[in-house]
N, C-alpha and C positions, 0 to 999 in steps of 0.2 A: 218486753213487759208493757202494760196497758193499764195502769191502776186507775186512770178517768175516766175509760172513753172502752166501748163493746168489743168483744173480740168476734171473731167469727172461728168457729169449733168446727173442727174433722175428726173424726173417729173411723180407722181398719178394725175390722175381727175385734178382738175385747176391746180395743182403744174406743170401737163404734160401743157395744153396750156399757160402757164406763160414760161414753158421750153422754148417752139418753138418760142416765140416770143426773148427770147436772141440768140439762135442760130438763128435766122434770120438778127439778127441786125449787120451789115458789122463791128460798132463799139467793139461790144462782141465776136463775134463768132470765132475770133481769140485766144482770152484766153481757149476753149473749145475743149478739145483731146477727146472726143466723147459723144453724149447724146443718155441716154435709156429712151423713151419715152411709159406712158402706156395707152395714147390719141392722135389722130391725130390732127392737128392744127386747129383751127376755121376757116378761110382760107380755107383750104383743106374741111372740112364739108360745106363750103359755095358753094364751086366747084362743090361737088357732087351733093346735092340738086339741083344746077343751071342745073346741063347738066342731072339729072333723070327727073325734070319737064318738058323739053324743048325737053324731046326725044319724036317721034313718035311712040315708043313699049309702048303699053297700062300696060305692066308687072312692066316696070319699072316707070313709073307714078303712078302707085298701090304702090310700096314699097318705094316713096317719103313720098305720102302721109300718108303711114301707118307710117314712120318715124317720120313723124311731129307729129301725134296723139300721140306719144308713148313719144314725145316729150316736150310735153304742160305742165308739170311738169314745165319747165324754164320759161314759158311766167308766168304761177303761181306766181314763185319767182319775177318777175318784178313787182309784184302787190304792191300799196303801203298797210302797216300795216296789212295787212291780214298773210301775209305769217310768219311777228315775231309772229303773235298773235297764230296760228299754234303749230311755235317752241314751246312756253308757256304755253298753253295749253294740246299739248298731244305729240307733236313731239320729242321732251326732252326724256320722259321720257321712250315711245316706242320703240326710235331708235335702241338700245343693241339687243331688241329682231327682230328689223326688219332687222335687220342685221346677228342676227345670222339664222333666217332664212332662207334668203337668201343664206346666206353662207355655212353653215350647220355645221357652228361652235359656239361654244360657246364666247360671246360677251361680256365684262365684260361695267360698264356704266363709260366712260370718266367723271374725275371729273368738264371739263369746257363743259361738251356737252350743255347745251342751249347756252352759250355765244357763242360758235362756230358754233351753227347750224344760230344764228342770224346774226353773223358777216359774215358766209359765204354768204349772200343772196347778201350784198354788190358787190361781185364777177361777178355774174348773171347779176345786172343791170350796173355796168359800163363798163363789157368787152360782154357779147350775142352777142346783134344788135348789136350794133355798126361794128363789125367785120362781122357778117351774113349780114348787107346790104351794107357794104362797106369793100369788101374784098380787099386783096393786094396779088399780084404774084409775090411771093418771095420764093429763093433757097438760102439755107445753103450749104456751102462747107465742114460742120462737119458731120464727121461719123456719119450716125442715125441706133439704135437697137430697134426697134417696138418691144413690150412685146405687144401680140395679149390676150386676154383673152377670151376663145375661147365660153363660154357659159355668157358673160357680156349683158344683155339684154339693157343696157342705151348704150355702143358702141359696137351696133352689128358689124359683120363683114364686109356686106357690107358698113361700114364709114368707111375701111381702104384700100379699092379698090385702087389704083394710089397712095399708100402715100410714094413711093419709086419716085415719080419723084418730091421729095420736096429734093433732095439731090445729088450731083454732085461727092458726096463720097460716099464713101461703103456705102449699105444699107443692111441690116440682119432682119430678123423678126423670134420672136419667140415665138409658138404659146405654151401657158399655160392654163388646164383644169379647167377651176376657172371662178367666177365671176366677179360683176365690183369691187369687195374689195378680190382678187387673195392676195392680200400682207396683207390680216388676213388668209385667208383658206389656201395658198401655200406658205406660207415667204420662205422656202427651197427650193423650185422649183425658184421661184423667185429669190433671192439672188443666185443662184448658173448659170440660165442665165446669168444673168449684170455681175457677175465675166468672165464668160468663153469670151463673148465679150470685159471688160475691159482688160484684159488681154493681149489683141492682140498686143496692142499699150504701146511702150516705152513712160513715163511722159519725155514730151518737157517742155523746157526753154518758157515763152511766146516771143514771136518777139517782 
């Protein structure tokens, strides 16, 4: 705990869009000496989307809509009782291996992973849409460090195009050879970015 003095903020996968929404908030983002985020805001994906659909280059209406496709996973989880039935069925028990896969590491099986994969679904439907059809244009005065993961197929690269105008403060990005779970395959790479950027800044007293 830190009740006098700035924390400095990490956010994964929703931990990152729960991040950018304190550092957004004028009430918060003053207790916050810098956040490393390893997802762009909802907001900022809502932005993109709006101006790749609305553009007239047939290129970039192609890689909206191959986004969305690649995307439909999330409309999934808004579904009612299909998607726990899912976790329970086979998603539980697969995920170690669809992860280590992916990753190309070995994945050991979380003791609460159904209750987790259930309870995350929660996440999906009260924060998605709401935020993708009713975005807000909002700027943080807190340092932000993008942790880019440079082969993450769920946030490709192009979702991190402009995310340096979400801040009026340093902005640093730094790109890591890893997928969307970099902090099971590279923890060292990782942990030793968010050091070299914490590092920068003396811990202040909060105003």
């Amino acid at each position: 705990m830190s009740p006098n003095k700035k924390v400095h903020l990490v956010g994964h996968d929703w931990g990152a869009l729960q991040g950018w929404e304190a550092v957004f908030d004028p009430n918060i983002q003053h207790k916050i000496q810098s956040y490393t985020a390893l997802a762009p805001s909802l907001d900022h994906v809502r932005a993109w989307f709006h101006q790749q659909l609305r553009s007239l280059q047939p290129r970039q209406q192609f890689i909206a809509v191959k986004q969305l496709l690649s995307s439909s996973y999330m409309a999934f989880f808004n579904l009612p009782f299909i998607p726990e039935l899912s976790w329970k069925v086979a998603l539980a028990k697969r995920w170690p291996s669809i992860l280590s896969r992916l990753e190309k590491v070995d994945i050991e099986t979380a003791p609460h992973q159904l209750r987790n994969g259930v309870n995350g679904l929660e996440l999906y439907r009260n924060n998605l849409f709401n935020h993708l059809f009713f975005p807000k244009n909002r700027m943080t005065s807190v340092p932000v460090h993008l942790l880019s993961m440079t082969q993450d197929p769920f946030v490709p690269q192009h979702l991190l195009i402009g995310l340096e105008k979400s801040t009026n403060a340093q902005f640093q990005r730094t790109d890591i050879e890893a997928g969307h779970w970099g902090i099971l395959s590279q923890p060292q790479g990782i942990a030793e970015s968010m050091t070299n950027f914490i590092q920068q800044f003396k811990l202040a007293k909060v105003a």
